[in-house]
C-alpha positions in Angstrom: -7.7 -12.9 -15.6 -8.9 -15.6 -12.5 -7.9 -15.7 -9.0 -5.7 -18.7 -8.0 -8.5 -19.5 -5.5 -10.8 -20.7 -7.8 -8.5 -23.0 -9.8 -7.6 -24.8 -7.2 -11.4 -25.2 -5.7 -12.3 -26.6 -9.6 -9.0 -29.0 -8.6 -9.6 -30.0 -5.3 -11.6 -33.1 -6.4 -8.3 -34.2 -8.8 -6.3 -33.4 -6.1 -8.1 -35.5 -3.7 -8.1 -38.6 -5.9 -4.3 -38.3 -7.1 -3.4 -37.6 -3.3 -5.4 -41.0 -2.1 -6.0 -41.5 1.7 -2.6 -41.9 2.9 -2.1 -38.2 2.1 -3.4 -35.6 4.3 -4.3 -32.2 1.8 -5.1 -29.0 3.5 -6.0 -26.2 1.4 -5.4 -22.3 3.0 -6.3 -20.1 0.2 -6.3 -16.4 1.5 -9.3 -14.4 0.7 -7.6 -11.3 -1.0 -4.8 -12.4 -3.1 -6.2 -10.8 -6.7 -6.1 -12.5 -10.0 -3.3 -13.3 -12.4 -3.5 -13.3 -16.0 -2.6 -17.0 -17.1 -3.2 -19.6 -19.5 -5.5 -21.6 -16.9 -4.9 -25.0 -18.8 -0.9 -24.6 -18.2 -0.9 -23.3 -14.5 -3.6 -26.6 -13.9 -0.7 -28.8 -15.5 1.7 -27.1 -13.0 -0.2 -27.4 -10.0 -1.0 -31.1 -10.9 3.3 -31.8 -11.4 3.7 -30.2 -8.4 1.5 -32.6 -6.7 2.1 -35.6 -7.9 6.0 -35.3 -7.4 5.0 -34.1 -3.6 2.5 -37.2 -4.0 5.9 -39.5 -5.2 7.9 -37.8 -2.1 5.5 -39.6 0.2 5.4 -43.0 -0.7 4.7 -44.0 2.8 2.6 -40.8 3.5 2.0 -37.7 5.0 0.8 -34.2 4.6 0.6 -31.7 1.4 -0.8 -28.0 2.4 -1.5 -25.7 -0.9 -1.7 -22.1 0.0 -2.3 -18.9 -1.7 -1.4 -15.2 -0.8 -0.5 -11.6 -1.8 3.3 -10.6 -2.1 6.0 -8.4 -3.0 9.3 -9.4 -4.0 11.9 -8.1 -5.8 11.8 -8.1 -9.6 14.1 -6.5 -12.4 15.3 -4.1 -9.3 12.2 -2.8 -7.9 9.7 -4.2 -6.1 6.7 -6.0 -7.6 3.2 -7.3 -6.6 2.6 -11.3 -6.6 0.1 -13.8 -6.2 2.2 -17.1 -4.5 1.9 -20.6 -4.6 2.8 -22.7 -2.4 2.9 -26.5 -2.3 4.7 -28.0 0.7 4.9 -31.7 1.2 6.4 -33.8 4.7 8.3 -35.8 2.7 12.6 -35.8 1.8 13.8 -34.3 -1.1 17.6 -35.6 -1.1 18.6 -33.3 -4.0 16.6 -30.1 -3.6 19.0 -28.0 -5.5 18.8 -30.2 -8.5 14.8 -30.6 -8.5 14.3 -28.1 -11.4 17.4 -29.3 -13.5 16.1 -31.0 -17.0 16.7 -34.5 -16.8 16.5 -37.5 -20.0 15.0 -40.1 -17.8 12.5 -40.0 -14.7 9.1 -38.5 -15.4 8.9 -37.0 -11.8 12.1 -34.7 -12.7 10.8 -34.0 -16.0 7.3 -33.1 -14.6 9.1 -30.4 -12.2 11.2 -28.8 -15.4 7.7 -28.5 -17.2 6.4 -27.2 -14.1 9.2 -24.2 -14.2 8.9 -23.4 -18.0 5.0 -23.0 -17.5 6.1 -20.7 -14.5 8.9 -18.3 -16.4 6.2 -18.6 -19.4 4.5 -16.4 -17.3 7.0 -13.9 -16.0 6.8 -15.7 -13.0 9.6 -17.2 -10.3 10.0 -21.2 -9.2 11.7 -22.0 -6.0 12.1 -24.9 -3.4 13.5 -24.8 -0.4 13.3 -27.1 2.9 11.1 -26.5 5.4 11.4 -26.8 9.5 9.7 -30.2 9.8 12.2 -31.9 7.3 9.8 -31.7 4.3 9.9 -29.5 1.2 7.8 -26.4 -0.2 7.5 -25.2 -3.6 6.3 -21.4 -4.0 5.6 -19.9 -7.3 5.2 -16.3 -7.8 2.9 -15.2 -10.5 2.2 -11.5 -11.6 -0.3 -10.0 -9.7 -2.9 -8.5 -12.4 -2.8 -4.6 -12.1 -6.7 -3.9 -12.2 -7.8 -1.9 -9.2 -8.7 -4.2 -6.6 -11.6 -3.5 -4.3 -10.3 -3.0 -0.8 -12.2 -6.1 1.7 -14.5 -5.5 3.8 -12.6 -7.6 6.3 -9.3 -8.0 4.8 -7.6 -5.8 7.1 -8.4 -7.6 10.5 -7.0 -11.0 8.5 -10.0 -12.8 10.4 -11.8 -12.9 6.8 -15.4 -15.3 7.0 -15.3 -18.2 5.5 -18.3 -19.2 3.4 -19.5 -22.5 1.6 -21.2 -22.5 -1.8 -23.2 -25.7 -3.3 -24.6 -24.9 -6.7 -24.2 -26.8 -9.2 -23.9 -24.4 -12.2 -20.0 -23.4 -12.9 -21.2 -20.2 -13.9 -22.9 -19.2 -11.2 -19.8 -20.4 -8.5 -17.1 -18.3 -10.4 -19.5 -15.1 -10.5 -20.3 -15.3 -6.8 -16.7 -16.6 -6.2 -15.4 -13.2 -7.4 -17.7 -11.2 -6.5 -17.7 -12.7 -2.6 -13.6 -12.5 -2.7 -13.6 -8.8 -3.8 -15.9 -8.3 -0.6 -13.4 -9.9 2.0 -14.9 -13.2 2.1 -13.2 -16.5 1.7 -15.7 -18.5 -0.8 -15.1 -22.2 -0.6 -17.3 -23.8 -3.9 -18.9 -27.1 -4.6 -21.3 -28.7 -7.1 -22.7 -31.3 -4.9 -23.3 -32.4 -1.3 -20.2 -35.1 -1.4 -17.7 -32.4 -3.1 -19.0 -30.2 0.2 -18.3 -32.1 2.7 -15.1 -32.8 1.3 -14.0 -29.3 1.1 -15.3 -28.7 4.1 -12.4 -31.9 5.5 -9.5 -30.6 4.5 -10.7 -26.4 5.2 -8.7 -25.8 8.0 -10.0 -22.7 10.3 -13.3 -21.5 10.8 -16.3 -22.4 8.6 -18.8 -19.9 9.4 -21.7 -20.5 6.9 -23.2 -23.3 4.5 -24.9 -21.6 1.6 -27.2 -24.2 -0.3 -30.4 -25.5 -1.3 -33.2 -25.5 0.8 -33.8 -29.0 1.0 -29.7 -29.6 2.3 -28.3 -26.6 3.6 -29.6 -27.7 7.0 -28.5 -31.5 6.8 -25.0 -30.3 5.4 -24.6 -27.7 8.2 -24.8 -30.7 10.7 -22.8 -33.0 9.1 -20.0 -30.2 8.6 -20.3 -29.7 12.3 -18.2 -33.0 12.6 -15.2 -30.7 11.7 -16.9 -27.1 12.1 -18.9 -27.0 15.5 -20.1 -23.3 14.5 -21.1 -23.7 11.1 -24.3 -22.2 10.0 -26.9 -22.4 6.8 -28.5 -20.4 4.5 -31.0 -21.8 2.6 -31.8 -20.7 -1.0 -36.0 -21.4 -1.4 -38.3 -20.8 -3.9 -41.3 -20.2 -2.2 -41.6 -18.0 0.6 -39.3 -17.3 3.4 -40.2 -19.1 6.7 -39.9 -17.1 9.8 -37.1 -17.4 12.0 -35.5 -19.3 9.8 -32.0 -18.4 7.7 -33.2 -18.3 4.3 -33.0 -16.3 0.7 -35.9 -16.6 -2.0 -35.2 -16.8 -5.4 -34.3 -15.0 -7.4 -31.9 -13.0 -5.8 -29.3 -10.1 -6.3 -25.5 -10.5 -5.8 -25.7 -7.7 -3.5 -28.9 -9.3 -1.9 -27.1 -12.0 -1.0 -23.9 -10.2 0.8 -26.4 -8.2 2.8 -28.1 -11.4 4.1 -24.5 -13.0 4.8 -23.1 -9.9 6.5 -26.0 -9.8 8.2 -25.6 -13.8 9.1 -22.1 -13.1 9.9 -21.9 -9.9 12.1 -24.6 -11.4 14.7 -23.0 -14.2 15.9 -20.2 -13.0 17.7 -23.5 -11.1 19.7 -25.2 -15.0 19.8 -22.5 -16.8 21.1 -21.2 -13.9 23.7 -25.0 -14.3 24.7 -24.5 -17.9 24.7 -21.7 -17.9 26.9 -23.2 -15.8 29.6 
Protein backbone atom coordinates (compact mmCIF):
# COMPACT_ATOMS: atom_id res chain seq x y z
CA UNK A 1 0.00 0.00 0.00
CA UNK A 2 2.00 3.55 -1.28
CA UNK A 3 0.57 6.76 -2.31
CA UNK A 4 1.01 7.55 -6.13
CA UNK A 5 2.89 10.66 -4.96
CA UNK A 6 5.83 8.99 -3.92
CA UNK A 7 6.34 6.84 -7.03
CA UNK A 8 6.38 9.36 -9.07
CA UNK A 9 8.91 11.63 -6.81
CA UNK A 10 11.44 8.22 -6.81
CA UNK A 11 10.68 8.73 -10.84
CA UNK A 12 11.07 12.12 -11.45
CA UNK A 13 14.82 11.79 -12.08
CA UNK A 14 13.95 8.85 -15.00
CA UNK A 15 11.49 10.99 -16.10
CA UNK A 16 13.51 13.96 -16.50
CA UNK A 17 16.27 12.15 -18.47
CA UNK A 18 13.82 10.08 -20.84
CA UNK A 19 11.83 13.48 -21.35
CA UNK A 20 15.32 15.48 -22.44
CA UNK A 21 15.21 19.36 -22.66
CA UNK A 22 12.94 19.83 -25.42
CA UNK A 23 10.19 18.49 -23.11
CA UNK A 24 8.72 20.65 -20.60
CA UNK A 25 7.45 18.14 -17.37
CA UNK A 26 5.33 19.62 -14.77
CA UNK A 27 4.44 17.46 -11.89
CA UNK A 28 0.90 18.48 -9.72
CA UNK A 29 0.58 15.74 -7.33
CA UNK A 30 -2.35 16.62 -4.95
CA UNK A 31 -1.60 16.29 -1.28
CA UNK A 32 -4.60 14.00 -0.23
CA UNK A 33 -5.18 11.39 -2.80
CA UNK A 34 -4.57 8.03 -0.35
CA UNK A 35 -2.68 5.06 -1.31
CA UNK A 36 -3.38 2.13 -3.71
CA UNK A 37 -2.46 -1.30 -3.24
CA UNK A 38 -0.17 -2.17 -6.39
CA UNK A 39 2.59 -4.11 -7.49
CA UNK A 40 4.93 -0.83 -7.56
CA UNK A 41 7.33 -2.46 -10.16
CA UNK A 42 4.28 -2.85 -12.81
CA UNK A 43 2.51 0.68 -12.19
CA UNK A 44 6.50 2.10 -12.62
CA UNK A 45 6.56 0.21 -16.06
CA UNK A 46 3.12 1.87 -16.81
CA UNK A 47 4.04 5.25 -15.92
CA UNK A 48 7.38 4.92 -17.83
CA UNK A 49 5.07 3.62 -21.42
CA UNK A 50 2.97 6.27 -20.82
CA UNK A 51 5.81 8.60 -21.07
CA UNK A 52 7.80 7.60 -23.51
CA UNK A 53 4.87 7.24 -26.06
CA UNK A 54 3.81 11.08 -24.85
CA UNK A 55 7.77 11.51 -25.17
CA UNK A 56 7.41 9.83 -29.09
CA UNK A 57 4.16 12.27 -29.57
CA UNK A 58 6.57 15.17 -29.37
CA UNK A 59 9.26 14.69 -31.58
CA UNK A 60 9.61 18.31 -32.02
CA UNK A 61 8.58 19.15 -28.40
CA UNK A 62 6.45 20.43 -25.94
CA UNK A 63 4.86 19.96 -22.62
CA UNK A 64 3.96 16.58 -20.43
CA UNK A 65 2.02 17.55 -16.96
CA UNK A 66 1.60 14.23 -14.64
CA UNK A 67 -1.04 14.77 -12.01
CA UNK A 68 -2.58 12.95 -9.24
CA UNK A 69 -5.93 13.22 -7.35
CA UNK A 70 -8.90 11.72 -5.39
CA UNK A 71 -12.00 10.46 -7.39
CA UNK A 72 -15.23 8.75 -7.64
CA UNK A 73 -16.55 7.12 -10.66
CA UNK A 74 -18.73 4.70 -11.49
CA UNK A 75 -17.81 1.06 -11.01
CA UNK A 76 -19.92 -2.29 -11.34
CA UNK A 77 -23.04 0.23 -10.79
CA UNK A 78 -22.18 2.08 -7.79
CA UNK A 79 -20.01 4.54 -7.10
CA UNK A 80 -16.37 3.88 -6.19
CA UNK A 81 -13.28 5.79 -4.62
CA UNK A 82 -10.09 6.31 -6.94
CA UNK A 83 -6.74 7.55 -6.93
CA UNK A 84 -6.17 9.08 -10.99
CA UNK A 85 -3.44 9.34 -13.13
CA UNK A 86 -3.13 11.48 -15.44
CA UNK A 87 -0.46 11.93 -18.15
CA UNK A 88 -1.22 14.64 -20.75
CA UNK A 89 1.10 15.45 -23.51
CA UNK A 90 0.82 18.72 -26.30
CA UNK A 91 1.44 16.60 -28.93
CA UNK A 92 -1.24 14.83 -31.93
CA UNK A 93 -2.47 11.60 -31.45
CA UNK A 94 -4.08 10.82 -35.10
CA UNK A 95 -5.69 7.66 -33.94
CA UNK A 96 -6.76 8.07 -30.30
CA UNK A 97 -9.48 5.48 -30.40
CA UNK A 98 -7.01 2.86 -31.54
CA UNK A 99 -4.11 3.74 -29.01
CA UNK A 100 -4.90 0.85 -26.63
CA UNK A 101 -5.61 -1.75 -29.48
CA UNK A 102 -2.78 -4.67 -29.39
CA UNK A 103 -0.73 -4.33 -32.30
CA UNK A 104 2.26 -7.03 -33.96
CA UNK A 105 4.63 -4.28 -34.93
CA UNK A 106 5.51 -0.76 -33.37
CA UNK A 107 6.90 -0.90 -29.85
CA UNK A 108 5.13 2.47 -28.98
CA UNK A 109 1.58 0.75 -29.51
CA UNK A 110 2.69 -2.31 -27.87
CA UNK A 111 4.04 -0.25 -24.81
CA UNK A 112 0.41 1.37 -24.45
CA UNK A 113 -1.44 -2.28 -24.61
CA UNK A 114 1.10 -3.35 -21.66
CA UNK A 115 0.33 -0.14 -20.14
CA UNK A 116 -3.60 -1.22 -20.03
CA UNK A 117 -3.11 -4.91 -18.93
CA UNK A 118 -0.88 -3.61 -15.91
CA UNK A 119 -3.98 -1.16 -15.41
CA UNK A 120 -7.13 -3.85 -15.46
CA UNK A 121 -4.37 -6.17 -13.53
CA UNK A 122 -5.35 -3.93 -11.00
CA UNK A 123 -9.05 -3.52 -11.17
CA UNK A 124 -8.36 -0.36 -12.47
CA UNK A 125 -9.74 1.83 -15.76
CA UNK A 126 -7.40 3.20 -18.99
CA UNK A 127 -8.76 6.04 -21.01
CA UNK A 128 -7.51 8.75 -23.47
CA UNK A 129 -9.17 11.35 -24.76
CA UNK A 130 -8.12 14.78 -26.44
CA UNK A 131 -7.71 17.65 -24.68
CA UNK A 132 -8.60 21.58 -25.41
CA UNK A 133 -5.11 22.56 -26.64
CA UNK A 134 -5.04 19.83 -29.39
CA UNK A 135 -2.84 17.39 -27.26
CA UNK A 136 -3.80 14.12 -25.53
CA UNK A 137 -4.33 12.94 -21.77
CA UNK A 138 -4.16 9.58 -20.42
CA UNK A 139 -5.98 9.04 -16.91
CA UNK A 140 -5.84 5.83 -15.03
CA UNK A 141 -8.04 5.09 -12.23
CA UNK A 142 -6.62 2.91 -9.62
CA UNK A 143 -8.57 1.61 -6.45
CA UNK A 144 -8.38 3.82 -3.80
CA UNK A 145 -7.13 1.56 -0.62
CA UNK A 146 -10.05 1.47 2.00
CA UNK A 147 -7.92 2.12 5.25
CA UNK A 148 -9.24 5.10 7.17
CA UNK A 149 -7.55 8.02 5.99
CA UNK A 150 -6.65 10.89 8.39
CA UNK A 151 -8.69 13.90 7.51
CA UNK A 152 -5.77 17.01 6.43
CA UNK A 153 -5.12 19.53 8.28
CA UNK A 154 -5.49 21.77 5.26
CA UNK A 155 -7.02 19.65 2.77
CA UNK A 156 -10.27 21.31 2.89
CA UNK A 157 -9.19 24.94 1.92
CA UNK A 158 -7.30 23.02 -1.29
CA UNK A 159 -4.42 25.70 -0.55
CA UNK A 160 -2.32 22.63 1.01
CA UNK A 161 1.70 23.83 1.82
CA UNK A 162 4.07 22.63 -0.11
CA UNK A 163 7.20 21.34 1.56
CA UNK A 164 10.80 20.20 0.18
CA UNK A 165 12.64 17.36 1.75
CA UNK A 166 16.60 16.66 1.08
CA UNK A 167 17.77 13.55 2.93
CA UNK A 168 19.39 11.18 1.57
CA UNK A 169 18.19 8.01 3.23
CA UNK A 170 15.03 6.41 1.21
CA UNK A 171 13.71 5.31 4.36
CA UNK A 172 13.57 8.20 6.02
CA UNK A 173 11.77 10.26 2.81
CA UNK A 174 8.94 7.62 2.47
CA UNK A 175 8.25 7.78 6.47
CA UNK A 176 8.05 11.54 6.50
CA UNK A 177 6.43 11.44 3.04
CA UNK A 178 3.42 9.69 4.56
CA UNK A 179 3.35 10.78 7.54
CA UNK A 180 3.58 14.76 6.16
CA UNK A 181 0.66 13.71 3.35
CA UNK A 182 -1.68 12.29 5.98
CA UNK A 183 -1.24 15.85 7.80
CA UNK A 184 -2.40 18.02 4.64
CA UNK A 185 0.97 18.76 3.41
CA UNK A 186 2.31 18.35 -0.05
CA UNK A 187 5.90 16.70 0.50
CA UNK A 188 8.12 17.15 -2.52
CA UNK A 189 11.44 14.59 -1.83
CA UNK A 190 15.07 14.59 -2.85
CA UNK A 191 18.28 12.81 -2.07
CA UNK A 192 20.59 15.49 -3.06
CA UNK A 193 20.95 19.28 -3.72
CA UNK A 194 20.81 18.72 -7.79
CA UNK A 195 17.61 16.27 -7.55
CA UNK A 196 16.25 19.53 -5.34
CA UNK A 197 16.55 22.01 -7.44
CA UNK A 198 15.17 20.08 -10.07
CA UNK A 199 12.06 19.21 -8.41
CA UNK A 200 11.83 22.44 -7.29
CA UNK A 201 11.83 23.39 -11.74
CA UNK A 202 9.20 21.70 -12.76
CA UNK A 203 6.88 22.19 -9.10
CA UNK A 204 4.44 24.47 -10.31
CA UNK A 205 2.57 26.63 -7.42
CA UNK A 206 3.83 27.70 -4.30
CA UNK A 207 7.00 26.29 -2.56
CA UNK A 208 6.71 27.40 0.92
CA UNK A 209 9.62 25.70 2.67
CA UNK A 210 13.16 23.94 2.10
CA UNK A 211 13.68 21.28 4.70
CA UNK A 212 17.54 20.20 4.72
CA UNK A 213 20.86 20.12 6.13
CA UNK A 214 22.22 22.73 7.97
CA UNK A 215 25.05 23.45 5.90
CA UNK A 216 22.50 23.89 2.48
CA UNK A 217 19.06 24.52 3.48
CA UNK A 218 19.95 28.25 3.31
CA UNK A 219 22.00 28.13 -0.13
CA UNK A 220 19.14 25.91 -1.59
CA UNK A 221 16.38 28.29 -0.35
CA UNK A 222 18.10 31.11 -2.49
CA UNK A 223 18.73 29.36 -5.37
CA UNK A 224 15.02 27.89 -5.40
CA UNK A 225 13.98 31.48 -5.15
CA UNK A 226 14.86 31.72 -9.03
CA UNK A 227 11.47 29.94 -9.39
CA UNK A 228 9.92 30.37 -5.71
CA UNK A 229 10.41 34.07 -4.57
CA UNK A 230 8.89 32.98 -1.01
CA UNK A 231 10.59 29.95 -0.31
CA UNK A 232 11.82 29.43 3.10
CA UNK A 233 14.52 26.89 5.12
CA UNK A 234 14.68 24.85 7.83
CA UNK A 235 17.69 23.59 8.84
CA UNK A 236 18.26 20.20 10.44
CA UNK A 237 21.71 20.82 12.99
CA UNK A 238 23.35 18.80 15.26
CA UNK A 239 24.54 21.11 17.69
CA UNK A 240 22.61 23.69 19.18
CA UNK A 241 19.87 25.73 17.76
CA UNK A 242 21.06 29.33 16.92
CA UNK A 243 18.71 32.05 17.79
CA UNK A 244 16.53 33.64 15.42
CA UNK A 245 17.28 31.33 13.13
CA UNK A 246 14.88 28.44 11.47
CA UNK A 247 16.35 25.40 12.65
CA UNK A 248 15.56 21.69 14.27
CA UNK A 249 18.38 19.70 16.31
CA UNK A 250 18.80 16.26 16.00
CA UNK A 251 17.35 14.01 16.78
CA UNK A 252 13.96 14.82 16.37
CA UNK A 253 10.29 13.41 16.57
CA UNK A 254 7.91 13.11 13.53
CA UNK A 255 5.55 15.11 15.39
CA UNK A 256 8.50 17.53 16.42
CA UNK A 257 8.99 18.32 13.14
CA UNK A 258 5.15 19.17 12.05
CA UNK A 259 4.97 21.40 14.99
CA UNK A 260 8.05 23.39 13.84
CA UNK A 261 6.64 23.43 10.20
CA UNK A 262 3.10 24.46 11.15
CA UNK A 263 4.63 26.75 13.09
CA UNK A 264 6.99 27.94 9.97
CA UNK A 265 3.98 27.89 7.96
CA UNK A 266 1.08 29.67 9.83
CA UNK A 267 3.33 32.93 10.48
CA UNK A 268 4.05 34.00 7.28
CA UNK A 269 0.85 35.01 5.97
CA UNK A 270 1.23 37.51 9.44
CA UNK A 271 5.14 38.41 7.87
CA UNK A 272 4.29 39.24 4.66
CA UNK A 273 0.87 41.15 5.50
CA UNK A 274 3.45 43.03 7.86
CA UNK A 275 5.64 43.27 5.02
CA UNK A 276 3.26 44.80 2.81
CA UNK A 277 2.14 47.49 5.13
Amino acid sequence: MVSLNSVLRRMSKTIDSVTGERIRVVLRPHPATGKVKIDVNQIEQMIMNLVLHSCSAMPEGGQLVIETASVEAPSQGRMCNFILLAVAHSGNEPEIEKLFEPVSTGDERLALSIAHSIVTEHDGYVSAHRTGEGGCRFEVLLPRWSEPVLLPRHAESGDAPSLLLVDDRDRVRLQLHNFFEAHGYNLLEASDEEEALALGQVHEGRLDLVIADEFQADTLAANLRRWHPSVEALGVVSGPETPGKNQIRRPFTQTALLDRVSALIEQRPKLESASAS
